[in-house]
C-alpha positions as CSV (number, residue, x, y, z in Angstrom):
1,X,-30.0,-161.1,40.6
2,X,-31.0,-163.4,37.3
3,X,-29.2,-160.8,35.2
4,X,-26.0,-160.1,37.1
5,X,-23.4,-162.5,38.5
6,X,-22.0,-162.3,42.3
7,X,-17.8,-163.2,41.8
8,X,-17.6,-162.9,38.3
9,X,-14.3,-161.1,37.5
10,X,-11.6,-160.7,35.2
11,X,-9.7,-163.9,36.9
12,X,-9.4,-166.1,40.0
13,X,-9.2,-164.2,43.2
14,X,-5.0,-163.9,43.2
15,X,-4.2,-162.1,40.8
16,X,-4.1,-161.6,36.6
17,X,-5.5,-164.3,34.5
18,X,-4.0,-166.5,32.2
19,X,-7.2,-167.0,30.1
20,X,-9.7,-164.5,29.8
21,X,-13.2,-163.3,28.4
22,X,-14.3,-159.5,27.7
23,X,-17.3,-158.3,26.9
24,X,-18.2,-162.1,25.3
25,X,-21.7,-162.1,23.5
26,X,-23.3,-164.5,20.9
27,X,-26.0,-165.2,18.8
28,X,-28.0,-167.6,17.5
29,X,-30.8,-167.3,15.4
30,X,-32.1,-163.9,16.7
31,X,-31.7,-165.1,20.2
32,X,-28.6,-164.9,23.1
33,X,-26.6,-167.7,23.6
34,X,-23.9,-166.1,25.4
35,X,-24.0,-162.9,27.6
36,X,-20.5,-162.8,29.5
37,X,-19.3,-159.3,30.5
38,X,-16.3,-161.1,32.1
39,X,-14.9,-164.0,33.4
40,X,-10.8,-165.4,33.6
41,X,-8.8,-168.2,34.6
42,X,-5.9,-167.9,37.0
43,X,-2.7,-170.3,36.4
44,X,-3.2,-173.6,38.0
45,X,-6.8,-173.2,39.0
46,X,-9.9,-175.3,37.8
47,X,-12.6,-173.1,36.8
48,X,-16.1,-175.5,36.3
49,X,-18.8,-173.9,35.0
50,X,-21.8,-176.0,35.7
51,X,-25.6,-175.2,34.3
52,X,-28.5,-176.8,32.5
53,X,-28.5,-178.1,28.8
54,X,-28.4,-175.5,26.6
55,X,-27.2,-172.8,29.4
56,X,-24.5,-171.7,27.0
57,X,-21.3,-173.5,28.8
58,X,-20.0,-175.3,25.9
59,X,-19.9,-171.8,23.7
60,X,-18.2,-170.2,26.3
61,X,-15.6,-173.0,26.6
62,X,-15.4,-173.0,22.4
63,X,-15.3,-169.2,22.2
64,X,-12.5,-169.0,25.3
65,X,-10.6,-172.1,23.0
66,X,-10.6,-170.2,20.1
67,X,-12.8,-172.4,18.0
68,X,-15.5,-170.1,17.6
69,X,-15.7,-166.2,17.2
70,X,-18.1,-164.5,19.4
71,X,-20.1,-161.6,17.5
72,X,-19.2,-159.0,20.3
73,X,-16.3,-158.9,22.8
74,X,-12.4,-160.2,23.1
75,X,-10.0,-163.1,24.4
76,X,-7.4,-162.6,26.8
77,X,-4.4,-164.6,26.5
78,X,-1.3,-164.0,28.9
79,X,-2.6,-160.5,28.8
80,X,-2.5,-159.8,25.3
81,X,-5.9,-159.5,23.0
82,X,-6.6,-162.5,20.8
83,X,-6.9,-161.6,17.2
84,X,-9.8,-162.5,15.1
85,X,-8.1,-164.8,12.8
86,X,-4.6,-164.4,11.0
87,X,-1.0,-166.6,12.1
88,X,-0.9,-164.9,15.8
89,X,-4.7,-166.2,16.6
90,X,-3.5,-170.0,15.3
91,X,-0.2,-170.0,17.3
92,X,-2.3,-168.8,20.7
93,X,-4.8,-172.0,19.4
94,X,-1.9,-174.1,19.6
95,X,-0.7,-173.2,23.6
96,X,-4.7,-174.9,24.2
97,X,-5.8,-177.8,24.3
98,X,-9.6,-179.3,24.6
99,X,-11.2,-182.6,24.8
100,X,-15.0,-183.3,23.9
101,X,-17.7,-185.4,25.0
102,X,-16.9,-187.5,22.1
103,X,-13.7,-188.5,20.8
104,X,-12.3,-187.0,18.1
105,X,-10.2,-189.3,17.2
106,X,-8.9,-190.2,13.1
107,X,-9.3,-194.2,11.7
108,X,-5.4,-194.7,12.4
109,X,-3.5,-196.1,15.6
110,X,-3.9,-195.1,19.3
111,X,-0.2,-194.2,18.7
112,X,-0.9,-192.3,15.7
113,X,-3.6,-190.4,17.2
114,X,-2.0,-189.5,20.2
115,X,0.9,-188.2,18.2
116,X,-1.5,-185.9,16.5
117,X,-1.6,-182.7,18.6
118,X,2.1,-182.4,18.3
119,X,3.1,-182.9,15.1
120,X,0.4,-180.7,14.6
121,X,2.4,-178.3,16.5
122,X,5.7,-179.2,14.0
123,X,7.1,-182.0,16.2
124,X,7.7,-185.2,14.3
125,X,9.0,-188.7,14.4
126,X,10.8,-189.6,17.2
127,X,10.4,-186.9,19.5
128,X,6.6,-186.9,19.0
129,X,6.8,-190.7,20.1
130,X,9.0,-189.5,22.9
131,X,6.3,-187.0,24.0
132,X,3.4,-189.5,23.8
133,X,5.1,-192.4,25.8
134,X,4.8,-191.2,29.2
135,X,1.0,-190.1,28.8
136,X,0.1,-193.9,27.2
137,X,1.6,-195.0,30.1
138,X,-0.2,-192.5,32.6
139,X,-3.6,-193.2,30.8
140,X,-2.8,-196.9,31.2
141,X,-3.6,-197.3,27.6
142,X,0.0,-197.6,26.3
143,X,-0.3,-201.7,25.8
144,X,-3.1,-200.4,23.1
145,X,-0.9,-198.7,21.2
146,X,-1.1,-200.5,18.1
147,X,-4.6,-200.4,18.4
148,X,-7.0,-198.8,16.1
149,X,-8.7,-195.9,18.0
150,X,-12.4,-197.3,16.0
151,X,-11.9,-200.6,18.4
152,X,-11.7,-198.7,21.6
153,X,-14.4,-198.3,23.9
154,X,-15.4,-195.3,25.6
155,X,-13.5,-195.2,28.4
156,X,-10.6,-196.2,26.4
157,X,-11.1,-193.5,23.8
158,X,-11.3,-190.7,26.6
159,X,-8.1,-191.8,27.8
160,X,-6.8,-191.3,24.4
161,X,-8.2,-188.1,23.8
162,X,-6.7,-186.8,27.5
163,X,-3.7,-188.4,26.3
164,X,-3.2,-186.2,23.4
165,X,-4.3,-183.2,25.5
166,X,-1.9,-183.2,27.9
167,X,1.1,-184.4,25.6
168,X,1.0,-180.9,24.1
169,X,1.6,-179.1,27.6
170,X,-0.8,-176.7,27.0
171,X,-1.5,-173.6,29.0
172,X,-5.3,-173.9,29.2
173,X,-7.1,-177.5,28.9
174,X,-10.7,-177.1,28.3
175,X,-12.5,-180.3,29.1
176,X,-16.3,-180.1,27.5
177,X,-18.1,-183.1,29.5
178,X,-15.6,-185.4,28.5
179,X,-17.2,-188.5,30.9
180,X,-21.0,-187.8,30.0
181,X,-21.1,-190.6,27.8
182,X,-19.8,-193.5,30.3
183,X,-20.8,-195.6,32.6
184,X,-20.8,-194.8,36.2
185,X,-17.3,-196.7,36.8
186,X,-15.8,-196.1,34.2
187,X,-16.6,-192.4,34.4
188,X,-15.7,-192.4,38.5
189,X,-12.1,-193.9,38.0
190,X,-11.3,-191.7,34.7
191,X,-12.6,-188.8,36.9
192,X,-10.2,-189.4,39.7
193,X,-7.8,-190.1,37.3
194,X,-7.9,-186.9,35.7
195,X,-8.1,-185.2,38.5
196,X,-4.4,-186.6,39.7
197,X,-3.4,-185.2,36.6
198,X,-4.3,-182.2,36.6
199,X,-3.0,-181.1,40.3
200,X,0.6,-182.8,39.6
201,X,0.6,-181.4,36.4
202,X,-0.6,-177.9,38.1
203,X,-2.5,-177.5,35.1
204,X,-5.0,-174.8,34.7
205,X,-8.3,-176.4,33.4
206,X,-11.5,-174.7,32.3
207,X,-14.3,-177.9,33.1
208,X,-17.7,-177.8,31.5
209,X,-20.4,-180.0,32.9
210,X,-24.2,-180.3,34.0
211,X,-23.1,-182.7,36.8
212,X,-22.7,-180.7,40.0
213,X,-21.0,-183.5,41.7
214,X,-18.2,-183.4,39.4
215,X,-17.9,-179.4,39.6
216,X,-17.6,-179.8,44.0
217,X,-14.8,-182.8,43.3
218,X,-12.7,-180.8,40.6
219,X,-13.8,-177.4,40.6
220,X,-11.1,-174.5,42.9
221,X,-13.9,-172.1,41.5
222,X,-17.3,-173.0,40.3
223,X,-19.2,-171.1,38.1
224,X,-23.1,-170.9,37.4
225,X,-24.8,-170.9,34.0
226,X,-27.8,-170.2,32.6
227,X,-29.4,-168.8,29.5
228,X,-25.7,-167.6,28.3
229,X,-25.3,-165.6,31.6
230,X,-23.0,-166.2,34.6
231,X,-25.0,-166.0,37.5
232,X,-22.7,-166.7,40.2
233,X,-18.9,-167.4,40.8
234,X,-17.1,-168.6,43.8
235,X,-15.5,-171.1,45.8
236,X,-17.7,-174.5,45.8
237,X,-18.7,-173.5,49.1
238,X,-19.7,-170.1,48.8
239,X,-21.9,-171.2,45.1
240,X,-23.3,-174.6,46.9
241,X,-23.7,-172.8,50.4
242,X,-24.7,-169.4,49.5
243,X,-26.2,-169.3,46.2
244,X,-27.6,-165.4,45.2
245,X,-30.7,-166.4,43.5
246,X,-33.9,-169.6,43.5
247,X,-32.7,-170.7,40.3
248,X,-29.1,-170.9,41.5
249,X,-29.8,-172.4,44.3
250,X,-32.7,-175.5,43.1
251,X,-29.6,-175.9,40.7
252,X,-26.7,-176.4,43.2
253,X,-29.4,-178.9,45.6
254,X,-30.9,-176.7,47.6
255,X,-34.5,-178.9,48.1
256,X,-36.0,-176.7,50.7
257,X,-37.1,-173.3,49.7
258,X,-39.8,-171.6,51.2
259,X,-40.7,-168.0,51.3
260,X,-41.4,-166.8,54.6
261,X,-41.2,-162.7,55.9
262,X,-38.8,-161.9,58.3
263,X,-40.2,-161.7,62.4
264,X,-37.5,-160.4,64.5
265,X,-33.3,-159.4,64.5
266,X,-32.1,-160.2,67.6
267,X,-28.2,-158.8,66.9
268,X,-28.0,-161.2,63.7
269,X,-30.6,-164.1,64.9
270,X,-33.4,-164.2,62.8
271,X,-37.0,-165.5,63.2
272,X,-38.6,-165.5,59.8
273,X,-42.2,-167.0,59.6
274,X,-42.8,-169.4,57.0
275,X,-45.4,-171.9,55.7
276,X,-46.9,-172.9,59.2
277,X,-43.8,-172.8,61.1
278,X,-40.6,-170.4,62.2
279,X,-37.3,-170.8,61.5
280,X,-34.0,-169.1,63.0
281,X,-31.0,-168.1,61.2
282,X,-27.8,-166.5,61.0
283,X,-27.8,-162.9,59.1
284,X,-28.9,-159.4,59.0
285,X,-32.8,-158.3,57.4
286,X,-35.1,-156.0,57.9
287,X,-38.0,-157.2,59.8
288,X,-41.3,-157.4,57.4
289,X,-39.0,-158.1,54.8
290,X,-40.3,-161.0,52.3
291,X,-37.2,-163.5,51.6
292,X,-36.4,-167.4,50.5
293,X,-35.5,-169.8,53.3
294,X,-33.0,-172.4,51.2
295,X,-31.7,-175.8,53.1
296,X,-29.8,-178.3,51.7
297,X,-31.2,-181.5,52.4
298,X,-27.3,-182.9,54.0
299,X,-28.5,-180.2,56.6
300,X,-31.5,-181.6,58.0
301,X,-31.0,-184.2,60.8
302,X,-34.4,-186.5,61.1
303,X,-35.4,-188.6,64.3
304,X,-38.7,-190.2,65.0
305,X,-40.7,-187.7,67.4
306,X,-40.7,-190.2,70.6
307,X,-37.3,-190.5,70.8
308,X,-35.3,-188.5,73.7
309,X,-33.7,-186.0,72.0
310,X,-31.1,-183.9,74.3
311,X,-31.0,-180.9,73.3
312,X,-28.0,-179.3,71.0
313,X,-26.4,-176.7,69.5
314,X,-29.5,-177.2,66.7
315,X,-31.9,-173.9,66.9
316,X,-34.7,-175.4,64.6
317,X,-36.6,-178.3,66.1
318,X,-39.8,-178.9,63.9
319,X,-41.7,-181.7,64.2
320,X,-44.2,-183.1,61.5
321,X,-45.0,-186.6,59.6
322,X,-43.6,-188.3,56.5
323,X,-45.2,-188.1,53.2
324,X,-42.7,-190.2,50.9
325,X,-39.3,-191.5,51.0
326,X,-37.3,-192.0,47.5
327,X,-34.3,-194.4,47.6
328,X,-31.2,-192.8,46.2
329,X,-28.5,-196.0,46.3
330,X,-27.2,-195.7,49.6
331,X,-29.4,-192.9,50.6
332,X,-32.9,-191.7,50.8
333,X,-35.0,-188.4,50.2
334,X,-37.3,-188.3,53.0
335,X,-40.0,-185.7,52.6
336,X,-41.3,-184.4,55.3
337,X,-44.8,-182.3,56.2
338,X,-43.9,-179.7,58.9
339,X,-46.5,-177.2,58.2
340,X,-43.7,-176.6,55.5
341,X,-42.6,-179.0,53.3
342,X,-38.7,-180.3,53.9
343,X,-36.5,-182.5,52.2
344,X,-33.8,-184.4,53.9
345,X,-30.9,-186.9,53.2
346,X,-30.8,-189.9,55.3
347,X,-28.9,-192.8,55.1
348,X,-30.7,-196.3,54.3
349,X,-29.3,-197.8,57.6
350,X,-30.9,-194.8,59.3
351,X,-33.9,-195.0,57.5
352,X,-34.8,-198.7,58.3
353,X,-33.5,-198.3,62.5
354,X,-35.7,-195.4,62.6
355,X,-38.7,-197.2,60.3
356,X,-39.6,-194.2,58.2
357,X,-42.2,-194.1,56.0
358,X,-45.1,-192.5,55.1
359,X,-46.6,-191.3,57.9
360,X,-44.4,-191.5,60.5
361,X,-44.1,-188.9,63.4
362,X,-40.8,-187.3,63.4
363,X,-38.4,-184.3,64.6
364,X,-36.4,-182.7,62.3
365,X,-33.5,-180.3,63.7
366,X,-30.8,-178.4,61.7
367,X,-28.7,-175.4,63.0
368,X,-29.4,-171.6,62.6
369,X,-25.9,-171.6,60.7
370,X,-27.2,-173.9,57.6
371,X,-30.0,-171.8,56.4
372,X,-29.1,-169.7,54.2
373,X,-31.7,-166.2,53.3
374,X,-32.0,-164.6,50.4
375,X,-34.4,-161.8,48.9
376,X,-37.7,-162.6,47.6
């Protein structure tokens, strides 16, 4: 499955897309950068595409924006073929919009500079102020208008840059890590921020980002990345809960994976054998058959082992001992040794009633319904 992508279609699962790419390969130096037989964005819909540095996301948003030609393939636009360059290619430029990691901004006013995109797009002097105005005011930066952008910081700068974005009303908006740069509050509250915006505005967005938080918050499809190919497009759920390959899923969180061969199908019930242990899911295999047991840490439920534990709708109960726990803020990753190795998210009020730590003797339980099996 490394070479082909589960969901990836023309568009969004509705109908016709408003932005599309056919056929979309590039280049670099000899090598692939970019390998996408097809992938669209419907009207109104987020698309995030998440992956690794260097996975290719940012020339797929720059080829779908029209900044950069891809050596094989076409862009879609309202159903209509992109040309390669000439008048038509600039005016289909000009119904996009895209804001970068960094600020592009020009050594003249925040007024100025938000002003930019339209008069770009032949709309001066007063009615470009009279399409800025509202935006300053919804970025909460119009008191800095005066301003030169070089003083801003760079919250204040992003703000600008969305600003000028969505002053131009444009069809697409194509948003290439803009928050990477910031600090954790600055970056939550733009975050939220923008994504106000962009559901009252019912803009369609494509959202390119390493950060799979940001792709579950924002993202009505998510989209998988790596070395220039789509792997895998879906609903967050489907992506995060079902992912088609290993490197899709250690991408998306998936901590636990173990390889284990399949025992028994009792109508859908699985037993698979795995490292020292058994474990029951939901699904159809063939029994002998070799697969990948993935659990998402969230899943796992952890208790020390001499509590009284009633028993519940959880199938797996496997005890074991703590090897390590690793604070996480208001979390912890507590490893634990069950013949197989698991990973589970606890909470650090959990953690210190229950007084885990290495070594401790514990239960750890999750339901039949969150593994999720996938070939080997």
């Amino acid at each position: 499955m490394e070479h082909g992508a589960r969901g990836v279609g023309q568009g969004g699962p509705n109908g016709a897309a408003v932005l599309e790419g056919r056929g979309l390969r590039v280049r670099f130096a000899g090598s692939t950068a970019l390998d996408v037989p097809g992938v669209g964005l419907q009207a109104g819909e987020i698309f995030a595409v998440i992956g690794p540095n260097g996975a290719g996301k940012s020339t797929l948003l720059r080829v779908l924006g029209l900044l950069e030609l891809p050596g094989e393939g076409d862009v879609i636009f309202q159903g209509r073929p992109v040309p390669r360059n000439g008048r038509e290619r600039l005016a289909v430029r000009r119904r996009l919009a895209s804001v970068f990691q960094e600020a592009l901004l020009c050594d003249a006013t925040v007024q100025a500079n938000a002003e930019l995109g339209l008069r770009l797009r032949g709309v001066t002097g007063g009615e470009a102020a009279a399409g800025v105005a509202p935006w300053l005011v919804r970025l909460g930066i119009e008191h800095l208008a005066e301003r030169r952008a070089r003083t801003l910081s760079g919250g204040e700068a992003q703000r600008l840059s969305l600003a000028r974005a969505f002053a131009v009303k444009p069809e697409v908006l194509l948003l290439d890590e803009p928050f990477a740069a910031l600090d954790p509050p600055t970056r939550e509250e733009l975050l939220g921020l923008l994504q106000r915006l962009l559901r009252e505005e019912a803009r369609t967005a494509l959202w390119v980002t390493h950060d799979r938080e940001e792709a579950l918050r924002l993202g009505d499809r998510v989209g998988v990345m790596m070395a220039g190919r789509l792997l895998q497009v879906g609903r967050p759920p489907e992506v995060f809960g079902h992912p088609v390959s290993e490197a899709v899923a250690r991408f998306v969180g998936v901590e636990t994976i173990l390889p284990g061969r399949v025992a028994a199908d009792r109508q859908g019930l699985l037993t698979i054998d795995v490292e020292g242990a058994q474990v029951e899911a939901l699904g159809r295999r063939r029994v002998g058959e070799r697969v990948l047991v993935c659990l998402r840490p969230e899943d796992l439920t952890v208790r020390r082992r001499e509590e009284a534990v009633p028993r519940d709708s959880a199938r797996n109960r496997l005890e074991g001992f703590v090897t390590e726990t690793v604070p996480l803020g208001a979390q912890y990753r507590v490893h634990v040794d069950c013949g197989a190795p698991l990973v589970a998210l606890v909470t650090k009020q959990s953690l210190e009633e229950l007084k885990l730590g290495p070594g401790s003797l514990v239960l750890v339980t999750f339901k039949a319904s969150a593994v999720h099996v996938i070939p080997r």
